[in-house]
Structures are given as C-alpha cells and as structure tokens.
ROPAMAR-191478 format. One record per residue (C-alpha): residue in three letters; residue number from 1; chain; x, y, z. Coordinates in pm, 1 decimal, always signed. Layout:
// ROPAMAR-191478
<'ala' NUM 'A' <X Y Z>>
...
END
This chain:
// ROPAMAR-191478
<'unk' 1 'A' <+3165.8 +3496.2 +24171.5>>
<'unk' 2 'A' <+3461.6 +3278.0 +24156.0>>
<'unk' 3 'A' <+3432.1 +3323.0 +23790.5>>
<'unk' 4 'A' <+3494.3 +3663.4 +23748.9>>
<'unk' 5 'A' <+3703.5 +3707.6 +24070.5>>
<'unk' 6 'A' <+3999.6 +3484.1 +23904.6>>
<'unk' 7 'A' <+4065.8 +3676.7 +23540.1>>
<'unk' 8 'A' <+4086.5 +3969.1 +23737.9>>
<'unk' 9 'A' <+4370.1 +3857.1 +23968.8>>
<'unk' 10 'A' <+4556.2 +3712.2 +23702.5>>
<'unk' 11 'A' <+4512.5 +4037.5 +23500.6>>
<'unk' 12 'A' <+4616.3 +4249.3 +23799.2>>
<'unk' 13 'A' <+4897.4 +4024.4 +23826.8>>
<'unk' 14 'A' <+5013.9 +4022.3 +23488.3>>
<'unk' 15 'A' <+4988.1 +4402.1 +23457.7>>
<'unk' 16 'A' <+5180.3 +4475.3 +23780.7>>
<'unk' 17 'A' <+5488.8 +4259.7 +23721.4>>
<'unk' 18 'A' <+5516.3 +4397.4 +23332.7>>
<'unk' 19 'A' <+5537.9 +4742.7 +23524.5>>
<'unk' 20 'A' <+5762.9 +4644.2 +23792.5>>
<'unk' 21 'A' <+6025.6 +4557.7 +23501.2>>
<'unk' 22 'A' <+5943.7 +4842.6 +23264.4>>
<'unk' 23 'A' <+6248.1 +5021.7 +23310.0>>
<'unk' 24 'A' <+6493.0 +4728.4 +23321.0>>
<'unk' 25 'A' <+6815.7 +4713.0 +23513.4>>
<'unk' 26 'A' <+7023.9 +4988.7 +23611.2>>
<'unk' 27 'A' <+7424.9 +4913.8 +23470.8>>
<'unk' 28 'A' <+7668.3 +5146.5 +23717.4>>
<'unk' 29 'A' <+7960.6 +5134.8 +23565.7>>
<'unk' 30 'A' <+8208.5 +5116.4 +23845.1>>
<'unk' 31 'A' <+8614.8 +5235.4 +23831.5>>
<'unk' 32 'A' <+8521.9 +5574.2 +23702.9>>
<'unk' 33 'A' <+8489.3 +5860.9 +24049.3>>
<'unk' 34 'A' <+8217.7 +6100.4 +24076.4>>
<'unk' 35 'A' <+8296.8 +6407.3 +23824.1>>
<'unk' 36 'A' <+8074.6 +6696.2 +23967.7>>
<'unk' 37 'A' <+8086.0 +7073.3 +23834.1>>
<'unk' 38 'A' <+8150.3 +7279.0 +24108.6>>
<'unk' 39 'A' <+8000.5 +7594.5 +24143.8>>
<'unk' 40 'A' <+8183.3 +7896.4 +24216.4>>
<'unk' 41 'A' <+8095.7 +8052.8 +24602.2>>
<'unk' 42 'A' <+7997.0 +8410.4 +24464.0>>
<'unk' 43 'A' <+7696.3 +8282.9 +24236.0>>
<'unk' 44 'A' <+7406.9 +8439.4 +24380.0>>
<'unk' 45 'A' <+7030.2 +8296.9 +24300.1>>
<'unk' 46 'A' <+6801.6 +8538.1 +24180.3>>
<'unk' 47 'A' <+6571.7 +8481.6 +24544.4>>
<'unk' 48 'A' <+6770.4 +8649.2 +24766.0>>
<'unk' 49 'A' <+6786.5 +8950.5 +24534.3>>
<'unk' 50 'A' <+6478.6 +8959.6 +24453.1>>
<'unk' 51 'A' <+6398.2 +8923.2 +24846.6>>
<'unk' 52 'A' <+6631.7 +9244.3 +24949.4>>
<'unk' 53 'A' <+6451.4 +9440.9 +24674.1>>
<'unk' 54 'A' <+6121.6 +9349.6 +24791.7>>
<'unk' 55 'A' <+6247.6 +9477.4 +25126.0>>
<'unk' 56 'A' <+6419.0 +9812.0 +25000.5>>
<'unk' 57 'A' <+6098.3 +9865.6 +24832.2>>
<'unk' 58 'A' <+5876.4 +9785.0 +25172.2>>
<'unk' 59 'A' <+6107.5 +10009.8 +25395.4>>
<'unk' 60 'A' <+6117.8 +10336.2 +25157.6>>
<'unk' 61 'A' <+5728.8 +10342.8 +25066.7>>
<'unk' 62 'A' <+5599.8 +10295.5 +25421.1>>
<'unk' 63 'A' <+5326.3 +10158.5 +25591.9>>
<'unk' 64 'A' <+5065.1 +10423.3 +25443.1>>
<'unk' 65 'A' <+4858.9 +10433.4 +25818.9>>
<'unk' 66 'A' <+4925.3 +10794.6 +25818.5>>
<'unk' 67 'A' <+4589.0 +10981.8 +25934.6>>
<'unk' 68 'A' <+4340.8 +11149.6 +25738.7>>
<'unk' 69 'A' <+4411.3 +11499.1 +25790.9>>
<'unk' 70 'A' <+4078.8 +11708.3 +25935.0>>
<'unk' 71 'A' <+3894.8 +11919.8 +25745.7>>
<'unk' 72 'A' <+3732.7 +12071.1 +26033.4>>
<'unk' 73 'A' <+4047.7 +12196.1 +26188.9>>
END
C-alpha cells in the first residue's frame, strides 16, 4: 500500500505547487495615482427603464379578473 500511496503524494505535490505559481508575480508599479473614468450622473442603465415600462404596461392592461358576464340574465 505504501507503494502506491507515495507516487501519488509526490504527484499531488508536484502538480499543486506548479499551479500555485502559474500566474507568476504581480509587478504594481507604484508613483503613478489611480486614473478612473468617471461616469457622468445622468447615465441611466437600461433596468430601470425597462422596469417602469414593465410597470406602465402592468397598470394600463389590468388585472383581467373582470367577471364573466351572464347569459342567463
């Protein structure tokens, strides 16, 4: 058991640390500041208009639970 137990390990082992240092070190560049776009205030995503004409749409069709009118009457 011993046998097989060990080339597994070491395989685990060497596998592991090869991906541990796949991506190699990160270099940050210090001295240079933070340059983020900034985003005008009045951009708008697409959700919240889509949202308010989901709801337009909801309010002016109704709920539809109008009753069947009776023939009998």
């Amino acid at each position: 058991m011993m046998n097989f137990l060990k080339p597994v390990v070491v395989a685990a082992t060497v596998l592991s640390a090869t991906m541990a240092h796949a991506g190699g070190p990160v270099i940050i560049e210090e001295g240079q500041g933070e340059q983020v776009a900034a985003k005008p205030a009045s951009s708008v995503g697409i959700l919240p208009v889509l949202g308010a004409l989901v709801l337009l749409c909801l309010v002016a069709c109704g709920g539809g639970d109008d009753p069947a009118p009776c023939e009998k009457c």
